[in-house]
N, CA, C and O atoms as CSV, one atom per row, in Angstrom:
chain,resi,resn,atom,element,x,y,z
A,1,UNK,N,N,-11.403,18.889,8.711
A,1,UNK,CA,C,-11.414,17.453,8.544
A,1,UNK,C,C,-10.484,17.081,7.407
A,1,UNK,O,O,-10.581,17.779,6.398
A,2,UNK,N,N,-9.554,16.047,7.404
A,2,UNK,CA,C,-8.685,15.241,6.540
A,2,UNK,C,C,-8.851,14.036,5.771
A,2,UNK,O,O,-8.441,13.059,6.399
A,3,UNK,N,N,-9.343,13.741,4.543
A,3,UNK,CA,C,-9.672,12.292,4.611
A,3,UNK,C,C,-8.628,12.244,3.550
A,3,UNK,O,O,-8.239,13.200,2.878
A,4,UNK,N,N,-8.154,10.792,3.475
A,4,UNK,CA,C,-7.223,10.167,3.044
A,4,UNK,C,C,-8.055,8.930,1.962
A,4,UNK,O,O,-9.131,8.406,2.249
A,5,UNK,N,N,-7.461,8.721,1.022
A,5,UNK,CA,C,-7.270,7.402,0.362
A,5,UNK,C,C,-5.684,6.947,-0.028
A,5,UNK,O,O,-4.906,7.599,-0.725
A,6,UNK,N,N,-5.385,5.418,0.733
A,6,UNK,CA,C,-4.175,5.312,0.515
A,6,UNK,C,C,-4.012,3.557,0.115
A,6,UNK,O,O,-4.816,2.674,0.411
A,7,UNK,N,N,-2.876,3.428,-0.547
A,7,UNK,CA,C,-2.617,1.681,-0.878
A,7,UNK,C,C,-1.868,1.190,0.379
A,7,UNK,O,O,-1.632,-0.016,0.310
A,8,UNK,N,N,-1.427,1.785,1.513
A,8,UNK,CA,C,-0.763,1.889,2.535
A,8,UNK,C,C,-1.536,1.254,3.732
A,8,UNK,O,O,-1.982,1.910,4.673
A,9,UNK,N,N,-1.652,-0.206,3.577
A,9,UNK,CA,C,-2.363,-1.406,4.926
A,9,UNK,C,C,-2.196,-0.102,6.077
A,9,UNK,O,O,-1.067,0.367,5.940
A,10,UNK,N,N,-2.790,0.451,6.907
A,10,UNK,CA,C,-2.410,0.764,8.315
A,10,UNK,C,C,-1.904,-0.259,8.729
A,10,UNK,O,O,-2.439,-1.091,7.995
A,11,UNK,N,N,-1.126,-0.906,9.509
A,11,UNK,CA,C,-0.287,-2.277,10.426
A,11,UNK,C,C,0.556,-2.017,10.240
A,11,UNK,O,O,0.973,-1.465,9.222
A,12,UNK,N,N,1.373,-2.475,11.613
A,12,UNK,CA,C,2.983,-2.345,11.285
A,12,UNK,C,C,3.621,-1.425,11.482
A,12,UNK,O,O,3.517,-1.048,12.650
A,13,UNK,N,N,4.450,-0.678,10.716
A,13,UNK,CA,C,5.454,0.545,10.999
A,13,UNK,C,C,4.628,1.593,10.550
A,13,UNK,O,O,4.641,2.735,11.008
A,14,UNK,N,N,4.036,1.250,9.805
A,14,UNK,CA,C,2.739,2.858,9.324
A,14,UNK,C,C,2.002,3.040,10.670
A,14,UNK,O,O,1.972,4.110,11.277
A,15,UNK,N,N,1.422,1.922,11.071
A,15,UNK,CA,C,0.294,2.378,11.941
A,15,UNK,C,C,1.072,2.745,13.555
A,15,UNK,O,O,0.643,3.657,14.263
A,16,UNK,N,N,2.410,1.759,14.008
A,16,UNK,CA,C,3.225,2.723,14.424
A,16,UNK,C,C,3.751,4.107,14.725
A,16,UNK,O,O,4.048,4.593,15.817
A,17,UNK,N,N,3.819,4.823,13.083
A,17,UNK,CA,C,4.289,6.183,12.828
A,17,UNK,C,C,2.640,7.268,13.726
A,17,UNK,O,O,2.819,8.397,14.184
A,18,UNK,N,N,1.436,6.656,13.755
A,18,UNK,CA,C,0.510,7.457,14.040
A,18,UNK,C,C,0.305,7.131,15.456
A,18,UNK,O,O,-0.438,7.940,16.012
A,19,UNK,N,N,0.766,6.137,16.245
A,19,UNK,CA,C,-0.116,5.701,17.438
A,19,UNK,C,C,1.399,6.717,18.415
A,19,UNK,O,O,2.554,6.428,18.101
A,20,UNK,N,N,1.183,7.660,19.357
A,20,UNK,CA,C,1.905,8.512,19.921
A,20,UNK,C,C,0.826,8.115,21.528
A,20,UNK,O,O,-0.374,8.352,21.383
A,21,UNK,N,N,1.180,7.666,22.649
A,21,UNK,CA,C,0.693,7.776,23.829
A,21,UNK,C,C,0.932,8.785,24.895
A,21,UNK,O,O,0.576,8.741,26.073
A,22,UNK,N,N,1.874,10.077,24.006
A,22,UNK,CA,C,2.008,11.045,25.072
A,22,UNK,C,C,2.344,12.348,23.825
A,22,UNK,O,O,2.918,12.275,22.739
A,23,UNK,N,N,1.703,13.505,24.544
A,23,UNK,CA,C,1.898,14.673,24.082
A,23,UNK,C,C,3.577,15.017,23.429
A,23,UNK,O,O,4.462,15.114,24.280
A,24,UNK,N,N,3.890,15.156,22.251
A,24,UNK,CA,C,5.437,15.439,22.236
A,24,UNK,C,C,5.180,17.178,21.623
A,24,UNK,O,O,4.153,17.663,21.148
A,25,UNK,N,N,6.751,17.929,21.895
A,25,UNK,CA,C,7.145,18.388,20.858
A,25,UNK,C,C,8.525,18.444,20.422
A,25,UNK,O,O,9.410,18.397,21.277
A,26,UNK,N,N,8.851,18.552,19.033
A,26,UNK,CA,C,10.274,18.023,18.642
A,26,UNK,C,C,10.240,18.625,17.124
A,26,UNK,O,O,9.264,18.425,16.401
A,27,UNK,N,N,11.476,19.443,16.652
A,27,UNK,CA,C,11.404,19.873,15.322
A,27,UNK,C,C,10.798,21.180,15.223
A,27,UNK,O,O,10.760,21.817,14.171
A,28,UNK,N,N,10.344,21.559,16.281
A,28,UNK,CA,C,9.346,22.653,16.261
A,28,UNK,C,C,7.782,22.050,15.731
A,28,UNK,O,O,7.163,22.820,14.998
A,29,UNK,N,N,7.276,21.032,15.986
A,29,UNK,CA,C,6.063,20.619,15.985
A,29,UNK,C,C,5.212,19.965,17.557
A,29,UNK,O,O,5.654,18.932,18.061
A,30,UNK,N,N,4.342,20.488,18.017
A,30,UNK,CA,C,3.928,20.785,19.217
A,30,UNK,C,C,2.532,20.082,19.004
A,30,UNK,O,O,1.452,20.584,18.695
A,31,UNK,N,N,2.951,18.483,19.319
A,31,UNK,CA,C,1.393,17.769,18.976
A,31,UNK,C,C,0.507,17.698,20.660
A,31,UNK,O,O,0.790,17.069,21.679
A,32,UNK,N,N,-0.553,18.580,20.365
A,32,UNK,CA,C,-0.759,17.970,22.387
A,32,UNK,C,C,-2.257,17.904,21.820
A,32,UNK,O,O,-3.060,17.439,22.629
A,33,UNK,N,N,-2.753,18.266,20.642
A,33,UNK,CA,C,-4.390,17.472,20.462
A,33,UNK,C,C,-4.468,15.992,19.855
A,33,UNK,O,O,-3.587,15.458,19.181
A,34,UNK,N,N,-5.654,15.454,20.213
A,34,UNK,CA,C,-5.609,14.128,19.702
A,34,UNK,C,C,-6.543,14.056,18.747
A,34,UNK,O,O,-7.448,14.891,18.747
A,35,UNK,N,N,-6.478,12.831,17.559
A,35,UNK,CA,C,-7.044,12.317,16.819
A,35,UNK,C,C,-7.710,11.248,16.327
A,35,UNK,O,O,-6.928,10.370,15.963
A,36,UNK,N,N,-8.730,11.009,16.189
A,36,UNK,CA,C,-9.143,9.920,15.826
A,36,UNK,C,C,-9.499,9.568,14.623
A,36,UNK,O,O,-10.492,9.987,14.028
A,37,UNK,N,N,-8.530,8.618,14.133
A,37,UNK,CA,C,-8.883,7.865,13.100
A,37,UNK,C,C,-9.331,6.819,12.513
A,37,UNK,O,O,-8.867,5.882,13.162
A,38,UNK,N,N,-10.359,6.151,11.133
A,38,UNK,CA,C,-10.959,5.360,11.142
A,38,UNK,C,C,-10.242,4.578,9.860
A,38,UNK,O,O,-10.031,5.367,8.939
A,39,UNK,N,N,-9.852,3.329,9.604
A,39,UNK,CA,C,-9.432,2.741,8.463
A,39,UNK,C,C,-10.740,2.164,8.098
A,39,UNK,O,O,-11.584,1.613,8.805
A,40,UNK,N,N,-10.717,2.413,6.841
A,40,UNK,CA,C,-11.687,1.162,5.764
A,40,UNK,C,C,-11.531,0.714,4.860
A,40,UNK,O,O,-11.709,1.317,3.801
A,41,UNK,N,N,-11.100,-0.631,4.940
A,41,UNK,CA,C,-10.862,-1.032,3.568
A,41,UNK,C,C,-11.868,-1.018,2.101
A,41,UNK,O,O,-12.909,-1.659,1.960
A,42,UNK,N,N,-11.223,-0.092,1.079
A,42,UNK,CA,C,-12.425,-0.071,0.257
A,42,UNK,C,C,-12.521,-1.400,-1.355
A,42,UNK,O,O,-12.081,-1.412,-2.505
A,43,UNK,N,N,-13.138,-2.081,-0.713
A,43,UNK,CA,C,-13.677,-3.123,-2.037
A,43,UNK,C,C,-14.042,-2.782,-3.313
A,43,UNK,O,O,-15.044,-2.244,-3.786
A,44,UNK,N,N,-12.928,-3.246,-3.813
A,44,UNK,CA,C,-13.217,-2.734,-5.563
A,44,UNK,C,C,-13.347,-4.439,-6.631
A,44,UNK,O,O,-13.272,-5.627,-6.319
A,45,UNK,N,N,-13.531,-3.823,-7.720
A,45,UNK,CA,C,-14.028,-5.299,-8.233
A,45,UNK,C,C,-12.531,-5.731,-8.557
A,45,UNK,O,O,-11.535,-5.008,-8.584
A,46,UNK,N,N,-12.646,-7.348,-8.840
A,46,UNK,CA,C,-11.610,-7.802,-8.719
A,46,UNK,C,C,-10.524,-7.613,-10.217
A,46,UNK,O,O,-9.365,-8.024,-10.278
A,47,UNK,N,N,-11.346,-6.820,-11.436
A,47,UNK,CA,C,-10.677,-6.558,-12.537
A,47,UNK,C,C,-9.882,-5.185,-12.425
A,47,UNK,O,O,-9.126,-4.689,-13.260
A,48,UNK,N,N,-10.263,-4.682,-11.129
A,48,UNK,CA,C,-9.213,-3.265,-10.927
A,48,UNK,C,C,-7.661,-3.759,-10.193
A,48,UNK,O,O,-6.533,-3.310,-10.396
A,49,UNK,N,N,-8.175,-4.975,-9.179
A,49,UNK,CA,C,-7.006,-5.061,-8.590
A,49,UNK,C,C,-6.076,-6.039,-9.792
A,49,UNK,O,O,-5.061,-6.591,-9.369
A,50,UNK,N,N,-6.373,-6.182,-10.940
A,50,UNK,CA,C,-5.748,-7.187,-12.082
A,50,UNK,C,C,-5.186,-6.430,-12.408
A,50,UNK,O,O,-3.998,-6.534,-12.100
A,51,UNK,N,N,-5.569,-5.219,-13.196
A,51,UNK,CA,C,-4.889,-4.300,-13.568
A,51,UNK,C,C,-3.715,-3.524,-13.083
A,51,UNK,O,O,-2.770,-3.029,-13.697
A,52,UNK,N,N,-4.085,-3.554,-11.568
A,52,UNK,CA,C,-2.586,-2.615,-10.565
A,52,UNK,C,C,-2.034,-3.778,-10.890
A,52,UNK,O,O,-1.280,-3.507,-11.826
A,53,UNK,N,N,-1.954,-5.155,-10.618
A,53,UNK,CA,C,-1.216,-6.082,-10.125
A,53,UNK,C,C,-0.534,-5.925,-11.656
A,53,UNK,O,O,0.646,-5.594,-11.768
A,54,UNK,N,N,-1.376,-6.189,-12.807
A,54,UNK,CA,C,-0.152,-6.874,-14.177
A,54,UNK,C,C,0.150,-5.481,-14.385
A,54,UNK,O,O,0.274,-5.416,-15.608
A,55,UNK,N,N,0.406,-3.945,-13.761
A,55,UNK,CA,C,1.375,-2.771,-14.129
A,55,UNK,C,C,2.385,-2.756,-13.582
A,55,UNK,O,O,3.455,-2.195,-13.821
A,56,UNK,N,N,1.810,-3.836,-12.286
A,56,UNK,CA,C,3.400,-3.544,-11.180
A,56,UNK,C,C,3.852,-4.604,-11.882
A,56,UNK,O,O,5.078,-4.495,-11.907
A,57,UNK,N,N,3.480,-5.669,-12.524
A,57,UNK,CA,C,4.168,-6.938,-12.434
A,57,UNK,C,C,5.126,-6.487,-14.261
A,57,UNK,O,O,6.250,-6.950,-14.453
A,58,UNK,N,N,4.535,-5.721,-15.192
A,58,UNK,CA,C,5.314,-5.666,-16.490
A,58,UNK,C,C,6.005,-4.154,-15.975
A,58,UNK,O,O,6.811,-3.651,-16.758
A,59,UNK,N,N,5.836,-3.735,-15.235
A,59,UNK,CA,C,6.952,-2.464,-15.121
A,59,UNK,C,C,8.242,-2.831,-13.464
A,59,UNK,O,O,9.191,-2.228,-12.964
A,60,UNK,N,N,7.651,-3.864,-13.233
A,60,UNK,CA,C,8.864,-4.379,-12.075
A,60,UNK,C,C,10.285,-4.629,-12.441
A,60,UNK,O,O,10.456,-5.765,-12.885
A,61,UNK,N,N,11.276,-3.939,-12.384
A,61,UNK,CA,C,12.492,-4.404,-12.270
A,61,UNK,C,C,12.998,-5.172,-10.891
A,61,UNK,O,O,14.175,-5.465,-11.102
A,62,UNK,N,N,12.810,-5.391,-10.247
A,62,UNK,CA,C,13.332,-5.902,-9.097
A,62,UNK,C,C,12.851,-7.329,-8.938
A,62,UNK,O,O,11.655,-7.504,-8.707
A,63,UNK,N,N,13.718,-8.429,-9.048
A,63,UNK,CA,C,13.091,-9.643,-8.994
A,63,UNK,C,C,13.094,-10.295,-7.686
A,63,UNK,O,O,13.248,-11.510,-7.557
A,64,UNK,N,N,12.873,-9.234,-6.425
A,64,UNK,CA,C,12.486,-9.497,-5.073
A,64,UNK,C,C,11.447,-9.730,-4.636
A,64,UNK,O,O,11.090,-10.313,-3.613
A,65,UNK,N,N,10.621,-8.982,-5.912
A,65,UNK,CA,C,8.776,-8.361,-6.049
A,65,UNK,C,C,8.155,-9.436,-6.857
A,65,UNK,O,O,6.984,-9.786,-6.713
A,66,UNK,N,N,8.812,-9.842,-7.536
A,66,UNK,CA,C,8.287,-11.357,-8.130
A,66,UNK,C,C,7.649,-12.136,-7.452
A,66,UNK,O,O,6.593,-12.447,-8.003
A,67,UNK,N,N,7.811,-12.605,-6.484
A,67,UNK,CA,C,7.223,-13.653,-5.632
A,67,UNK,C,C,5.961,-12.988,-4.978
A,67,UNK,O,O,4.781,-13.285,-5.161
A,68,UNK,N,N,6.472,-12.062,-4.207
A,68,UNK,CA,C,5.073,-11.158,-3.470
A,68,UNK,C,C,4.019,-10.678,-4.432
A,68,UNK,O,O,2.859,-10.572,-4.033
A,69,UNK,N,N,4.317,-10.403,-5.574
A,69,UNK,CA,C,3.180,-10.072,-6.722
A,69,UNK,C,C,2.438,-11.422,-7.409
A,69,UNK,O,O,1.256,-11.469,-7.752
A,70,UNK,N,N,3.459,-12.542,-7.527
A,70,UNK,CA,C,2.463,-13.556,-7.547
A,70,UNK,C,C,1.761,-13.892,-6.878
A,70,UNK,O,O,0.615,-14.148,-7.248
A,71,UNK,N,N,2.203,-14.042,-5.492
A,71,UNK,CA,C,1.420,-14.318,-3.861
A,71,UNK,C,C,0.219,-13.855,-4.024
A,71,UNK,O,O,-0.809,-14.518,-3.885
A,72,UNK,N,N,0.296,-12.504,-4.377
A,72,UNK,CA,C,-1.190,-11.346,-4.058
A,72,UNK,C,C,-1.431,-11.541,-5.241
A,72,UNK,O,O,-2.243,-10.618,-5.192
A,73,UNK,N,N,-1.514,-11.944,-6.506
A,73,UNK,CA,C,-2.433,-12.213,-7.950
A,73,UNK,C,C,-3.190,-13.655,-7.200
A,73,UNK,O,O,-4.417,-13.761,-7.210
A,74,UNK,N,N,-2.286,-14.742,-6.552
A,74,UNK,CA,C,-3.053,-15.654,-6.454
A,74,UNK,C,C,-3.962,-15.423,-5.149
A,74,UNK,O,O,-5.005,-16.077,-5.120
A,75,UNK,N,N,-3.670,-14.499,-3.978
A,75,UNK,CA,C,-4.666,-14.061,-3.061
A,75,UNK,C,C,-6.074,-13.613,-4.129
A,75,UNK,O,O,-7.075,-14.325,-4.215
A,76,UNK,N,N,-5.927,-12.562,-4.734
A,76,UNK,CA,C,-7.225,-12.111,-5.072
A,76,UNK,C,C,-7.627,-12.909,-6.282
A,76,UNK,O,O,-8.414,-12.336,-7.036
A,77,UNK,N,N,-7.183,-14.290,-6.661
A,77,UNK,CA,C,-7.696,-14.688,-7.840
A,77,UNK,C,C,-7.342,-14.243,-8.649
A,77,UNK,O,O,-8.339,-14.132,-9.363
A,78,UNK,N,N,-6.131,-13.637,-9.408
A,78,UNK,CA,C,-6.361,-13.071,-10.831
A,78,UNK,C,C,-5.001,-13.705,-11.721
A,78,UNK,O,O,-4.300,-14.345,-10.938
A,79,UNK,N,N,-4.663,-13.709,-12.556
A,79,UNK,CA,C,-3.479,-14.125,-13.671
A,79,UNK,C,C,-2.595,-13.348,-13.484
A,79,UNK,O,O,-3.136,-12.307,-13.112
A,80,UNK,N,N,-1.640,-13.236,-13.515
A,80,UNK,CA,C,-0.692,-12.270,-14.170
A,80,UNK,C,C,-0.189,-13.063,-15.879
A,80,UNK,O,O,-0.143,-14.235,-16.253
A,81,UNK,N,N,0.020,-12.162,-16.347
A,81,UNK,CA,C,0.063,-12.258,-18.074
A,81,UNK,C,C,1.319,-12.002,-18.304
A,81,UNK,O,O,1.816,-11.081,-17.656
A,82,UNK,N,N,2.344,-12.894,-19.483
A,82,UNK,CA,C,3.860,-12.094,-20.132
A,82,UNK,C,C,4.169,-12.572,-18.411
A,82,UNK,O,O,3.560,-13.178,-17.530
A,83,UNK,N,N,5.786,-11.739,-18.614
A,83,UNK,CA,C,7.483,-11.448,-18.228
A,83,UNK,C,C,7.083,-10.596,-17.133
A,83,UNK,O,O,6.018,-9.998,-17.288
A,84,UNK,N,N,7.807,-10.393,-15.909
A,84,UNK,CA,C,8.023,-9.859,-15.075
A,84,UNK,C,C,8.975,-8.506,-15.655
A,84,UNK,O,O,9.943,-8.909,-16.300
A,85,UNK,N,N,8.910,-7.347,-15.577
A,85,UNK,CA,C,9.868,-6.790,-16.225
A,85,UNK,C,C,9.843,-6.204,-17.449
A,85,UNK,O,O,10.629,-5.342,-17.842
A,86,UNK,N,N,8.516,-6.896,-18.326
A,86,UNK,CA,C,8.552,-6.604,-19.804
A,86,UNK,C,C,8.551,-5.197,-20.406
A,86,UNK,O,O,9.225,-4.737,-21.329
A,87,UNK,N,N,7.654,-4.664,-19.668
A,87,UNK,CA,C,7.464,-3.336,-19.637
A,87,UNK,C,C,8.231,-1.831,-18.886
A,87,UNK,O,O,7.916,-0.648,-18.759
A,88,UNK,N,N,9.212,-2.574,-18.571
A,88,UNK,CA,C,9.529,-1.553,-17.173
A,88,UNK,C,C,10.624,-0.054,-17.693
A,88,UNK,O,O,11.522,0.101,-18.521
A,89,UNK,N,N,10.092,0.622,-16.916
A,89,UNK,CA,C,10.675,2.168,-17.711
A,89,UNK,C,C,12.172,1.844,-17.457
A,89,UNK,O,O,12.835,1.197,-16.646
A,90,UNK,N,N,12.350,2.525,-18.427
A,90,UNK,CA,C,14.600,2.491,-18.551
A,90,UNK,C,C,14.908,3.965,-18.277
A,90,UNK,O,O,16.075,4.359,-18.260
């Protein structure tokens, strides 16, 4: 058995990469068993997701991520604090 914890939504091109409707092999990998998998989103309190949010938001260089990190501070309710950037490794 495999269990996973990931920040990685399943949807989209992730959940794509896993959904296969026919036996392949390619690369020398020979998938012909199947799997079933279960997503759950796990609920944490809302002062953990503050914390990821103002590390990405003072170590962000990219001011593409600006907008989408405010978006999701104001989805889950929380502030972001300071400069976009303030912190960010050189």
């Amino acid at each position: 058995m495999i269990k996973i914890e990931t920040f990685r939504n399943p949807k989209g091109y992730t959940l794509n990469q896993l959904i296969k409707k026919e036996p392949t092999c390619f690369n020398g990998c020979v998938d012909v068993e199947k799997y079933e998998i279960t997503a759950v989103k796990i609920e944490e309190p809302k002062e953990v997701y503050r914390e990821r949010l103002q590390k990405l938001w003072e170590e962000c260089d990219n001011h593409h991520h600006w907008t989408p990190l405010k978006q999701k501070a104001k989805e889950l309710g929380v502030e972001l604090i300071g400069n976009a950037g303030s912190k960010r490794k050189r």
